[in-house]
C-alpha positions as CSV (number, residue, x, y, z in Angstrom):
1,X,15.3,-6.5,12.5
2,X,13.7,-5.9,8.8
3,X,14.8,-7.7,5.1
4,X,16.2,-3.7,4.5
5,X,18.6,-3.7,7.6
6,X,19.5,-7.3,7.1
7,X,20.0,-7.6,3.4
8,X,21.4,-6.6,0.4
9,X,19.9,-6.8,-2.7
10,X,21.4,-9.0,-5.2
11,X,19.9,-9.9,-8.9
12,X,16.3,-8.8,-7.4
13,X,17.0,-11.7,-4.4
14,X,17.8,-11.6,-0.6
15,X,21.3,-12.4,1.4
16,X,22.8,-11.3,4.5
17,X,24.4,-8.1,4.6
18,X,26.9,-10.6,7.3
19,X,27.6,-12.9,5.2
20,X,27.9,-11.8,1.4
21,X,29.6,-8.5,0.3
22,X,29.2,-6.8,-3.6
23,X,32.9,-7.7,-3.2
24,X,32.1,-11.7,-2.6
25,X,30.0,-11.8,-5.0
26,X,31.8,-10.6,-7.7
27,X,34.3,-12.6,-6.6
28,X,31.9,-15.2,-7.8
29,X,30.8,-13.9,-10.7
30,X,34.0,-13.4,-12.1
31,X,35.6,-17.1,-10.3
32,X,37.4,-19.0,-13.0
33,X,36.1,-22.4,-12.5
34,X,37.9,-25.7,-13.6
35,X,37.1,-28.3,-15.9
36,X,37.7,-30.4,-13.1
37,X,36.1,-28.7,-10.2
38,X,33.3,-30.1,-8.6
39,X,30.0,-28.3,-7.6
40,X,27.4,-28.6,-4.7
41,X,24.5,-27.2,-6.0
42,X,21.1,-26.5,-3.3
43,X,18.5,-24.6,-2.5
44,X,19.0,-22.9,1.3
45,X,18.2,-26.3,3.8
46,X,17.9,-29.1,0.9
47,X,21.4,-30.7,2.4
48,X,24.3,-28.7,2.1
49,X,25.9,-29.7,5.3
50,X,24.9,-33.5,4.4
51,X,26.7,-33.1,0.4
52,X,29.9,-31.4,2.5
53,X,30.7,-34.3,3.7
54,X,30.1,-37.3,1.5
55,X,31.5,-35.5,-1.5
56,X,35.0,-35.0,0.3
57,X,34.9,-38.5,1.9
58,X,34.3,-39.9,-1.7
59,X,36.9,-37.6,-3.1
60,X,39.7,-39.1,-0.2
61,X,38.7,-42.4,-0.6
62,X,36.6,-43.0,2.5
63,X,39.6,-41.3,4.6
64,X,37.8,-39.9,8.0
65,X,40.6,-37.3,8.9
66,X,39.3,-34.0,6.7
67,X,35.9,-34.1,7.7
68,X,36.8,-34.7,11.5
69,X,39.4,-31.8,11.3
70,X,38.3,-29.3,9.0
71,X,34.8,-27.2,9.7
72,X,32.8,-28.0,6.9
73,X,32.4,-24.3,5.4
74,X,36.5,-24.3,5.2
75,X,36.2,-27.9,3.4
76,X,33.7,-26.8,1.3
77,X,33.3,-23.3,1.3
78,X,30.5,-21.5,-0.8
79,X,31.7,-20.0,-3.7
80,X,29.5,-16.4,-2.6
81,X,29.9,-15.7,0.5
82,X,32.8,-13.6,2.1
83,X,35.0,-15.8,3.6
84,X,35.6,-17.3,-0.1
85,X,37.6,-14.9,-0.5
86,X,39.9,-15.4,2.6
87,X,40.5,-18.7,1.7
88,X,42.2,-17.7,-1.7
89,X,39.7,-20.9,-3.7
90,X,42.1,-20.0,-7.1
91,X,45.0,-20.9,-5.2
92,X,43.4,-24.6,-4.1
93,X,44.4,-27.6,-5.4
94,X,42.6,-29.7,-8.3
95,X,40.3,-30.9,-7.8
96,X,38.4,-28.3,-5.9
97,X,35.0,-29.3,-3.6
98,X,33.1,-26.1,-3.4
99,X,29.2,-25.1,-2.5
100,X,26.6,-23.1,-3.9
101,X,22.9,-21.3,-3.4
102,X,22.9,-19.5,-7.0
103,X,20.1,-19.7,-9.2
104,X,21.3,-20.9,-12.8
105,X,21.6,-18.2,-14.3
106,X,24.1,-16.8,-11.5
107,X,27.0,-19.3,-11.9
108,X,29.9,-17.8,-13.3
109,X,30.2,-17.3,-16.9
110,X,33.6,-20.0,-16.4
111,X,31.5,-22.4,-15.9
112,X,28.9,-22.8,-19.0
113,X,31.7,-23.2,-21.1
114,X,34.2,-25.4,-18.4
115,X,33.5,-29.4,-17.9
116,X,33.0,-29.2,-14.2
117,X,30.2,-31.2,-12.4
118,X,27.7,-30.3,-10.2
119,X,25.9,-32.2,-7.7
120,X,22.7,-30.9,-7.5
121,X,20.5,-31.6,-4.5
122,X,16.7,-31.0,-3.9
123,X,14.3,-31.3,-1.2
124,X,10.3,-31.5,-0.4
125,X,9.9,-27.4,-0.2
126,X,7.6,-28.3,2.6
127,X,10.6,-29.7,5.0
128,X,12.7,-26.9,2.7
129,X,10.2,-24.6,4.7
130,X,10.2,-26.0,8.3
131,X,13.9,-26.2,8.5
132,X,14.5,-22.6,7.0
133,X,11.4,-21.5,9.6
134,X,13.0,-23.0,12.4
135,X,16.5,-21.8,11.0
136,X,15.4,-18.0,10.5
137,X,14.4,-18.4,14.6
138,X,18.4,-19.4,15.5
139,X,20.2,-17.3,12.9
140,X,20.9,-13.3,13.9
141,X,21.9,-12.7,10.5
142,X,18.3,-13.9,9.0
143,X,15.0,-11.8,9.6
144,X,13.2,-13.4,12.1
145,X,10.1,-15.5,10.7
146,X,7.5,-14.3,13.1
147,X,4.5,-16.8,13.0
148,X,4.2,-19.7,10.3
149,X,1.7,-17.9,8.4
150,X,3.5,-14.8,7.8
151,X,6.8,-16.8,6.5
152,X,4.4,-19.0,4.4
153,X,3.6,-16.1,2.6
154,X,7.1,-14.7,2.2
155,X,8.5,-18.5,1.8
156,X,6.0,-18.9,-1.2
157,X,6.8,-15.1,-2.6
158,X,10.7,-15.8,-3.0
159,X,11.2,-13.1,-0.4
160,X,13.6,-15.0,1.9
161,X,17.3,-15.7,1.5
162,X,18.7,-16.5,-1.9
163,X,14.7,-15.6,-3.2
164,X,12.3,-18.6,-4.8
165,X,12.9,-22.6,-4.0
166,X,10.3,-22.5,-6.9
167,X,12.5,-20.9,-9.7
168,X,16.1,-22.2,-8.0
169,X,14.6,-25.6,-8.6
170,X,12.9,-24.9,-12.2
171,X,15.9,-23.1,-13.0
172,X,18.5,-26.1,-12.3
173,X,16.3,-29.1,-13.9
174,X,16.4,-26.7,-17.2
175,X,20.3,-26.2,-17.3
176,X,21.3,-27.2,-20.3
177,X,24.7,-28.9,-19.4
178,X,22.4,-31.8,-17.9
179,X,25.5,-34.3,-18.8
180,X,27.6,-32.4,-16.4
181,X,24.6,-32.3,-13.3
182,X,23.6,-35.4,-11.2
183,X,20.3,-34.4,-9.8
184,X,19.9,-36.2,-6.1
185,X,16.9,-35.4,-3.6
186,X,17.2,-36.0,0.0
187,X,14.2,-38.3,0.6
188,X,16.1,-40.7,-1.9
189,X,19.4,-40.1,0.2
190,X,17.4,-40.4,3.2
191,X,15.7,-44.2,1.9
192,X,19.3,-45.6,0.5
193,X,22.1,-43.2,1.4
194,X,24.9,-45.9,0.3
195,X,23.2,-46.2,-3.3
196,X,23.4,-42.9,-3.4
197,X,26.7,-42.6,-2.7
198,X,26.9,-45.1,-5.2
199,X,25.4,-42.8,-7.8
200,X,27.5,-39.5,-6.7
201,X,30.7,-41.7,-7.0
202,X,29.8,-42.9,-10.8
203,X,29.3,-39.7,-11.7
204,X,32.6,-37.9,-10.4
205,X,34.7,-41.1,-11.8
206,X,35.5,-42.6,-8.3
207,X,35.6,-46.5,-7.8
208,X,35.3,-47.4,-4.5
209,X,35.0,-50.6,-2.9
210,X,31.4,-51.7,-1.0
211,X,33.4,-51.8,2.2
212,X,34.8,-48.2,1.7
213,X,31.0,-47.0,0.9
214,X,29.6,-48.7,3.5
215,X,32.2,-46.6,5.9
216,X,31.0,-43.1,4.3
217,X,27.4,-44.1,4.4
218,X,27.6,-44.6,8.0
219,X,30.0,-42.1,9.0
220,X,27.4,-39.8,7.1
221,X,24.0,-40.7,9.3
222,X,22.5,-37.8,10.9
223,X,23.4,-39.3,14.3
224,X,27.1,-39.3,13.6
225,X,27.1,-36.3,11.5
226,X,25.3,-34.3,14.8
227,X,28.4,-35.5,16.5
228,X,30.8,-34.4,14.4
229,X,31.9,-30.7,15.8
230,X,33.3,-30.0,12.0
231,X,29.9,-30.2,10.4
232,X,27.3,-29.7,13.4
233,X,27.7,-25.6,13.3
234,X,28.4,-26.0,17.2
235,X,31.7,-24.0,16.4
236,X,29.6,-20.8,15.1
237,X,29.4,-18.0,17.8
238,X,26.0,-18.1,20.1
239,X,26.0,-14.2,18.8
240,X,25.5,-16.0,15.5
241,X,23.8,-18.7,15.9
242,X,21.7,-19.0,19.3
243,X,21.1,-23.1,19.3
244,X,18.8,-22.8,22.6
245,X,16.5,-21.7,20.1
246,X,17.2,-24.5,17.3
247,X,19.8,-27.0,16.5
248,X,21.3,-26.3,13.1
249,X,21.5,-30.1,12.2
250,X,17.8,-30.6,13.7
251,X,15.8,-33.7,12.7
252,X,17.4,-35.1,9.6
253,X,14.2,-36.4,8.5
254,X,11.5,-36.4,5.5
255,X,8.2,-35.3,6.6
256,X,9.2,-33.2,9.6
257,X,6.3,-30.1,8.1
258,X,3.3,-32.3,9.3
259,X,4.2,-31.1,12.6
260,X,4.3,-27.5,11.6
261,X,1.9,-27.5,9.0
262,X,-1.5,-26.7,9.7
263,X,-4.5,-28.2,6.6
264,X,-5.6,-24.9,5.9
265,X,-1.7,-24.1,5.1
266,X,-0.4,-27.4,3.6
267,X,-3.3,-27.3,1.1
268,X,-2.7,-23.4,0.2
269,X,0.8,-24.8,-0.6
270,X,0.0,-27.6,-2.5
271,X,-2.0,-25.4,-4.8
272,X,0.4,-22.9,-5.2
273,X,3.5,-25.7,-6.0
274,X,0.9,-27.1,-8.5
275,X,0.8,-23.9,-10.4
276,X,4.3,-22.8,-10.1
277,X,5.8,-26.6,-11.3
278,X,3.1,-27.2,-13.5
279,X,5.5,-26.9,-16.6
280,X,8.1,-28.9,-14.9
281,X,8.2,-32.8,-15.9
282,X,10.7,-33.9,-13.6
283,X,8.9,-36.4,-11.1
284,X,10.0,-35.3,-7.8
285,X,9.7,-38.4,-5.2
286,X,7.8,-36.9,-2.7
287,X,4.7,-36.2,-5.0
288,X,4.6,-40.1,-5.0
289,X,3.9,-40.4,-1.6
């Protein structure tokens, strides 16, 4: 099926007609945030799933039982999409644990003048790409990507789901409520996942003890978290989700586009990321390597 029987339009980007409604997303819009809620900020396949659950398991104090009981999207639900509004988010307790794709510029008004935190999460856009390539191929609800070269193009255009990883990234490192944002990558989470933890727990107020860190650092591994029915998306409908195609929680890795990649492509992209970050000064980790 195309983008036009698929999507719906919103603010000039992409998202699934399935998943987000013009009611959900007003619902959004109009969401009266907390000072003391707590925000999951990403780009589509930067580590959603993986923020999901360390941020609860910090919030409970390393205690196992909500992440092994509750399916992650109930535990953290995104803010947008339709089933935010089943689960009646204004009626949750402080303080609330909740996820989101928006751009900048799409948060809820609540929240440029509230003293909530967000956790804000970025990735390689060349992994960003494999994984959302490989995802598009499992997910009925996404356009499917046809070959690498044509989702390159779209990929690099913003013309996929929740638009440009380009301007959502430029967009977050120039919020101006940068006391209020941790900004985390996932190679860095992927290379010291407890001192990260350590840094996410600083910055939402939480002491914990090295023991109890240790316990959420390995509970969180990709192995266990592919284990873990609550996180792994084996819940979701085959209809929905058709795994034989792709795992959801796939590889886990840094580096997984060399095997997708061809050098004609991965040298188109590096000239394009060049020119679209070459205002940006944040130094992203994975230009190091």
């Amino acid at each position: 099926m195309t983008e036009e029987e698929l999507y719906v339009d919103y603010r000039g980007l992409y998202v699934p007609a399935a998943l987000y409604s013009p009611e959900s997303l007003k619902y959004a819009e109009e969401f009266n945030v907390r000072g003391d809620d707590i925000f999951i900020g990403t780009y589509p396949k930067s580590g959603t799933t993986w923020m999901q659950e360390i941020v609860p398991l910090i919030m409970s104090g390393g205690d196992l039982k909500p992440v092994l009981t509750i399916p992650s999207w109930d535990r953290v639900p995104w803010l947008e999409l339709n089933r935010a509004i089943e689960l009646k988010l204004e009626d949750r307790p402080s303080p609330r644990i909740l996820a989101t794709h928006f751009h900048y510029p799409m948060m809820p008004k609540s929240w440029f003048n509230s003293k909530a935190k967000m956790v804000y999460v970025m990735r390689n856009p060349k992994d960003v790409f494999t994984s959302y390539y490989h995802y598009c191929r499992m997910a009925a609800y996404l356009v499917d990507p046809g070959t690498s070269d044509e989702f390159l193009m779209k990929f690099l255009n913003g013309k996929v789901m929740f638009g440009s990883w380009f301007d959502h990234v430029k967009g977050w490192l120039n919020a101006k409520e940068k006391d209020r944002i941790l900004y985390l990558t996932y190679e860095e989470m992927i290379m010291d996942l407890k001192g990260s933890i350590s840094k996410i727990c600083s910055f939402l107020g939480k002491s914990l003890s090295e023991e109890v860190m240790e316990r959420i650092a390995d509970h969180c591994t990709f192995k266990n978290m592919k284990q873990n029915k609550m996180s792994n998306y084996s819940l979701v409908p085959k209809q929905f989700m058709d795994t034989s195609k792709s795992e959801f929680l796939r590889k886990g890795v840094s580096g997984d586009w060399k095997n997708l990649f061809t050098v004609a492509q991965a040298e188109f992209f590096d000239s394009v990321y060049k020119e679209k970050l070459k205002d940006v000064d944040f130094k992203f980790i994975w230009d190091k390597n």
